[in-house]
Residue frames relative to the residue before (quaternion, step in Angstrom):
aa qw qx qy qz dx dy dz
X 1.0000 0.0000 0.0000 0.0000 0.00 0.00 0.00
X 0.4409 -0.7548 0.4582 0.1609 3.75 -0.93 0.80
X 0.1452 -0.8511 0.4332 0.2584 3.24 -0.12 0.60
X 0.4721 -0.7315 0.3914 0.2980 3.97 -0.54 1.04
X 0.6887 -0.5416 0.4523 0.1665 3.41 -1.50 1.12
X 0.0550 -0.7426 0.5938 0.3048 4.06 -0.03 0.21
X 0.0813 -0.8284 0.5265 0.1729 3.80 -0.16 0.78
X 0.2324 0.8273 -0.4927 0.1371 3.39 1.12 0.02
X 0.3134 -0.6806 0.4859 0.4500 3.99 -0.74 0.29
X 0.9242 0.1167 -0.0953 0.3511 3.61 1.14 -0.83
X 0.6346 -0.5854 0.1496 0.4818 3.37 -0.08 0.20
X 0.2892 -0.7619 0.5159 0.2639 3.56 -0.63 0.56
X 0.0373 -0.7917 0.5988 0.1151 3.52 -0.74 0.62
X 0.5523 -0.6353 0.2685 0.4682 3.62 -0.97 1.09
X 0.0632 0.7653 -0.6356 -0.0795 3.57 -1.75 -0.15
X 0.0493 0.8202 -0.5623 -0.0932 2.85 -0.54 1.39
X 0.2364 0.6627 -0.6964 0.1415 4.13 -0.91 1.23
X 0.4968 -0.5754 0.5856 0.2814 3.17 -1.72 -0.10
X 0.0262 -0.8278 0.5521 -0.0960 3.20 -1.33 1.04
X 0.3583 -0.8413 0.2921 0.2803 3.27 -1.10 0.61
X 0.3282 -0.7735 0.5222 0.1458 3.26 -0.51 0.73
X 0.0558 0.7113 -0.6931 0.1027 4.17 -1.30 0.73
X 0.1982 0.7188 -0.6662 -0.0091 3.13 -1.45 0.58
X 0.4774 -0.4281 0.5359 0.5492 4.00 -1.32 -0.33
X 0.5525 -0.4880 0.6668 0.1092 2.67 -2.06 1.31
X 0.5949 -0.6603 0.3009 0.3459 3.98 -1.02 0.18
X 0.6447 0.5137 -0.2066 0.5271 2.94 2.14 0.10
X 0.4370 -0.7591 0.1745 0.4498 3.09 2.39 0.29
X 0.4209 0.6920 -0.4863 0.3279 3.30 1.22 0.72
X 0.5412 -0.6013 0.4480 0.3806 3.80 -0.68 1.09
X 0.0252 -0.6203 0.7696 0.1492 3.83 -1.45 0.72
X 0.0401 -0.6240 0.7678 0.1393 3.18 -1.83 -0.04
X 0.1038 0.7782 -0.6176 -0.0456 3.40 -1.84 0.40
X 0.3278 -0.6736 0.5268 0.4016 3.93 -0.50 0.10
X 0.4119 -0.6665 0.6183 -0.0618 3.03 -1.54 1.54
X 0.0577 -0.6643 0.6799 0.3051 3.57 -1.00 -0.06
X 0.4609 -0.4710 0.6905 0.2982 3.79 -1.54 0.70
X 0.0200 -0.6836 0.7281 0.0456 3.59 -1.64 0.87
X 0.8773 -0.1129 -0.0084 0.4664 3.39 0.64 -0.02
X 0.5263 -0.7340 0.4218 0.0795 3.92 -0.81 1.00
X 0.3474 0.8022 -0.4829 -0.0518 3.55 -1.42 0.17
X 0.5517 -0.6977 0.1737 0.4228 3.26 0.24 -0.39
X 0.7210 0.4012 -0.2696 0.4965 2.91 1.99 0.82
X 0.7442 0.0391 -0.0686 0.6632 2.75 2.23 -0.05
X 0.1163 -0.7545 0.6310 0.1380 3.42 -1.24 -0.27
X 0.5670 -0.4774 0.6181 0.2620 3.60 -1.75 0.93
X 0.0099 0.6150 -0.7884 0.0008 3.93 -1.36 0.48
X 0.0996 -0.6117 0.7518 0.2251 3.29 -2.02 0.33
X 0.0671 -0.7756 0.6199 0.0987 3.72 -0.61 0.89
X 0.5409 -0.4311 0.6192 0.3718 3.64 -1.46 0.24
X 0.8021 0.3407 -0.1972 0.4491 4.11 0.51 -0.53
X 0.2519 -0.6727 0.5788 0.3860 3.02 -1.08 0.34
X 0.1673 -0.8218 0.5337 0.1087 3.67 -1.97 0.33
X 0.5126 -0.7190 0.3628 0.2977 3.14 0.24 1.40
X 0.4899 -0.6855 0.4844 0.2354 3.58 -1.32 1.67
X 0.7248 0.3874 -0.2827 0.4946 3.49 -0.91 1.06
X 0.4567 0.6235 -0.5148 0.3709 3.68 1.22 -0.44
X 0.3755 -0.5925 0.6499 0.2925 3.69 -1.37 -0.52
X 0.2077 -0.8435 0.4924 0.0544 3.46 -0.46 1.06
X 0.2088 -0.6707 0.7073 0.0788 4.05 -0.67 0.29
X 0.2785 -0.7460 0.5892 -0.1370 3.44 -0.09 2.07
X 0.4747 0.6420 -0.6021 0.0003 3.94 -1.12 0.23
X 0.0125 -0.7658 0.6407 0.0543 3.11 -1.57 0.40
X 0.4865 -0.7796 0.3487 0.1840 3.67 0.30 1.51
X 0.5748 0.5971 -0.0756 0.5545 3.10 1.06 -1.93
X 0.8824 -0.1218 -0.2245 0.3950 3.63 0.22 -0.25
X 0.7589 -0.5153 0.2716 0.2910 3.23 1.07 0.22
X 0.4556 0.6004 -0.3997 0.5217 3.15 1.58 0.46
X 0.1860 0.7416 -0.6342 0.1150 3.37 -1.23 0.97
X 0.3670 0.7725 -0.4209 0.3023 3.88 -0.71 0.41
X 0.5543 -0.3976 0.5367 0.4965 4.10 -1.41 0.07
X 0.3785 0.3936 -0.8334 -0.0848 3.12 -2.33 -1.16
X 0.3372 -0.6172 0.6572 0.2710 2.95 -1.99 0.35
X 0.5072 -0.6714 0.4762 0.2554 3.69 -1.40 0.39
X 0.4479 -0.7478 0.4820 0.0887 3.60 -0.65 2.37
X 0.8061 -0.2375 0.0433 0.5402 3.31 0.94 -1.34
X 0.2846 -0.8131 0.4749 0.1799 3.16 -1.32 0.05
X 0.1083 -0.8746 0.4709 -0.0412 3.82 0.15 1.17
X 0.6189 -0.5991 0.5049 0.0563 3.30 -0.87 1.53
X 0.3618 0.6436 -0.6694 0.0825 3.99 -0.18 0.50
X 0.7585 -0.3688 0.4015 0.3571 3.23 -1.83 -0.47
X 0.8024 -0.0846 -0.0743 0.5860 3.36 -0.35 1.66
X 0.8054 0.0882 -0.1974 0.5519 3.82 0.50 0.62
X 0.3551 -0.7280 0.5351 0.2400 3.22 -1.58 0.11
X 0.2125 -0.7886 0.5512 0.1709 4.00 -0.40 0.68
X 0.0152 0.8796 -0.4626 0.1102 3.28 -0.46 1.58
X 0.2446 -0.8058 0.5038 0.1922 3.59 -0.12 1.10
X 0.0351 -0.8064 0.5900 0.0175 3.90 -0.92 0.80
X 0.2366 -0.7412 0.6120 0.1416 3.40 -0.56 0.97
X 0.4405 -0.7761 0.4452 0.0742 3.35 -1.01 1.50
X 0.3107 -0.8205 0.4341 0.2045 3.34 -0.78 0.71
X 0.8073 -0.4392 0.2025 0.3383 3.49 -1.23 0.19
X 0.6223 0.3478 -0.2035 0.6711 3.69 -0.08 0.47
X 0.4374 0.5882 -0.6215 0.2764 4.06 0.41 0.36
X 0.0010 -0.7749 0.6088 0.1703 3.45 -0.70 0.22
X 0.0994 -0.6548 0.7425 -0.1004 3.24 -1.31 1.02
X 0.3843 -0.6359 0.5776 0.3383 3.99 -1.14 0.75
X 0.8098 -0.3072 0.3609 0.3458 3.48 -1.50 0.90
X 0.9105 0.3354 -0.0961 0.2219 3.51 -0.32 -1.59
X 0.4665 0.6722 -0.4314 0.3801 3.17 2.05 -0.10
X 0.7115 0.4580 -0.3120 0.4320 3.74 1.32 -0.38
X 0.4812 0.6342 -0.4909 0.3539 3.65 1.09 0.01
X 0.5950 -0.5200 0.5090 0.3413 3.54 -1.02 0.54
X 0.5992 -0.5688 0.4603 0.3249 3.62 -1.31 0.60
């Protein structure tokens, strides 16, 4: 068995909050859904959503409560039982406060 490469550029540290989550529909109608945040970085982050969101979409990311707000677009999207785990790589201008990446 091979063991997989972490190619990540930075480290991901867990996080676990809710966030919102919007994109265009293929007919360009706005969706929106709450997300939970599994894990963090400064270029991306893991979500489980109740929806799936098509890879490549542009996403519109908030979470009031901690302070995350910003684009990323969506890398993949993975099919589990009762949710989908989608990895989005965040774009420039995300803002997120400093301390959500410091270890516990």
């Amino acid at each position: 068995m091979a063991i997989r490469k972490d190619l990540r550029k930075q480290r991901r540290v867990p996080f676990l909050g809710a966030i919102n989550v919007s994109w265009m529909d293929p007919s360009g109608q706005p969706t929106f859904t709450l997300c939970k945040c599994v894990d963090l970085s400064k270029s991306g982050m893991r979500i489980q959503s109740p929806m799936l969101i098509p890879v490549r979409d542009t996403v519109w990311i908030r979470s009031e409560h901690v302070g995350l707000s910003g684009m990323g677009r969506v890398r993949y999207c993975t099919r589990a039982v009762g949710k989908c785990i989608i990895g989005i790589e965040l774009q420039p201008g995300f803002r997120m406060p400093k301390d959500v990446l410091s270890p516990p």
